[in-house]
C-alpha positions as CSV (number, residue, x, y, z in Angstrom):
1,X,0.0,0.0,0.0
2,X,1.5,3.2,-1.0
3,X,2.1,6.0,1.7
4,X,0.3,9.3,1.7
5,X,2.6,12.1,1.4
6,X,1.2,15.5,2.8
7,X,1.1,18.7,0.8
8,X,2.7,22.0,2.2
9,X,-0.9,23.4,3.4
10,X,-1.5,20.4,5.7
11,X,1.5,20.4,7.1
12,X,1.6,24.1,7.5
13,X,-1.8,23.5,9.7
14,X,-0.7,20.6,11.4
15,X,2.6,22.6,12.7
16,X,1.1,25.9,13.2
17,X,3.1,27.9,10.8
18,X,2.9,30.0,8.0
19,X,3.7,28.5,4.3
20,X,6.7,31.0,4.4
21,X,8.2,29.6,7.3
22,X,7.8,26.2,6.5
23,X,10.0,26.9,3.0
24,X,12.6,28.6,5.0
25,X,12.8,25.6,7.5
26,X,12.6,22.9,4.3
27,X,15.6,25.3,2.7
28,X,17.7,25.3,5.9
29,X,17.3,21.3,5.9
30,X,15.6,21.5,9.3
31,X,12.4,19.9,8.0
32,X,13.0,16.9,5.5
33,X,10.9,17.5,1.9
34,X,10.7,15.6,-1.0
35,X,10.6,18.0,-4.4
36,X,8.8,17.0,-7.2
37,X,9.5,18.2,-10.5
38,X,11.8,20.7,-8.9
39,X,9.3,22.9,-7.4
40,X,6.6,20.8,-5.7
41,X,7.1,20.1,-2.0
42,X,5.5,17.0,-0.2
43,X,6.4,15.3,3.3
44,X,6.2,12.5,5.1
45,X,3.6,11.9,7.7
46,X,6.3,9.6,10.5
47,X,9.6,12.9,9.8
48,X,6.9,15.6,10.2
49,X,5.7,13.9,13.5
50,X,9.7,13.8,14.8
51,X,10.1,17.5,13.8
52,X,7.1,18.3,15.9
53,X,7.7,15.9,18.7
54,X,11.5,17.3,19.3
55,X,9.7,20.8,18.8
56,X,9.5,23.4,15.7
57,X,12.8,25.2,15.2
58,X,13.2,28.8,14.9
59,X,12.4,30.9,12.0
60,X,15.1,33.1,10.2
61,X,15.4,36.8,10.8
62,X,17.8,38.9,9.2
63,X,20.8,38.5,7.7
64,X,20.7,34.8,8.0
65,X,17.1,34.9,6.2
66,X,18.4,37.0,3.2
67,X,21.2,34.1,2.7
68,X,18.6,31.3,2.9
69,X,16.8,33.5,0.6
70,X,20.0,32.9,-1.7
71,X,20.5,29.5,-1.4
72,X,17.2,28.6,-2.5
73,X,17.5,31.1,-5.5
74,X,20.5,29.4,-6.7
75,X,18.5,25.7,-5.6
76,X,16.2,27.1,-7.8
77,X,18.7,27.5,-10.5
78,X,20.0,24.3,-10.2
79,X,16.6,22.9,-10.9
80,X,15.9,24.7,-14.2
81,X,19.4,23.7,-15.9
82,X,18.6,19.7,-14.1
83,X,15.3,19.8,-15.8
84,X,16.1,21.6,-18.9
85,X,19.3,20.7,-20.3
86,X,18.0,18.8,-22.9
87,X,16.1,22.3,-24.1
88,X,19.0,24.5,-23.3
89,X,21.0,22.3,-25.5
90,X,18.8,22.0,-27.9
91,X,18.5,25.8,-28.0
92,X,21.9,26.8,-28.4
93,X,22.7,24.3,-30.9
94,X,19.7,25.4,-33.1
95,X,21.5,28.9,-32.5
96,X,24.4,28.4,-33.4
97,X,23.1,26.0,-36.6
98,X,21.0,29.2,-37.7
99,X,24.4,31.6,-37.1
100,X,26.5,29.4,-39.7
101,X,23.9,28.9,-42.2
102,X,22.5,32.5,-42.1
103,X,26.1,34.0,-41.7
104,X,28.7,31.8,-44.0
């Protein structure tokens, strides 16, 4: 039987915080997520239950925020080329195909 993951809302509810918190905590590593198709965030039931049984940690202010902030920008980033090489590729090589024949 295959395991219900939970959706950032529900877990949001069930820990009491707001949907921007719980990205900060999931970018920080100190709430485990799965990502699907790069953007998509779903946990498990059982790891959300530990992080709320050892209690919720603290929420980024500051400095240390803005660099969280970064890290997930360039997370982000990391995501688009993983998922879109093949089309970056493909791109440039059509460029550069449409540069020799239009310009030699």
């Amino acid at each position: 039987m295959s395991e219900k993951l939970l959706n950032v809302k529900e877990v949001c509810q069930y820990l009491g915080i707001s949907e921007e918190d719980l990205r900060k905590l999931v970018g920080r590593g100190e709430i485990p997520a799965y990502r699907l198709g790069g953007t998509i965030l779903r946990f498990r039931k059982d790891q959300i239950d530990k992080v709320k049984s050892r209690g919720i940690p603290k929420v980024l202010k500051g400095e240390e925020a803005l660099s969280t902030v970064r890290d997930s920008r360039m997370e982000k980033l990391k995501d688009l080329l993983y998922f879109n090489d093949f089309y970056i590729i493909s791109a440039i090589i059509i460029a550069i195909l449409l540069i020799v024949i239009f310009f030699t």
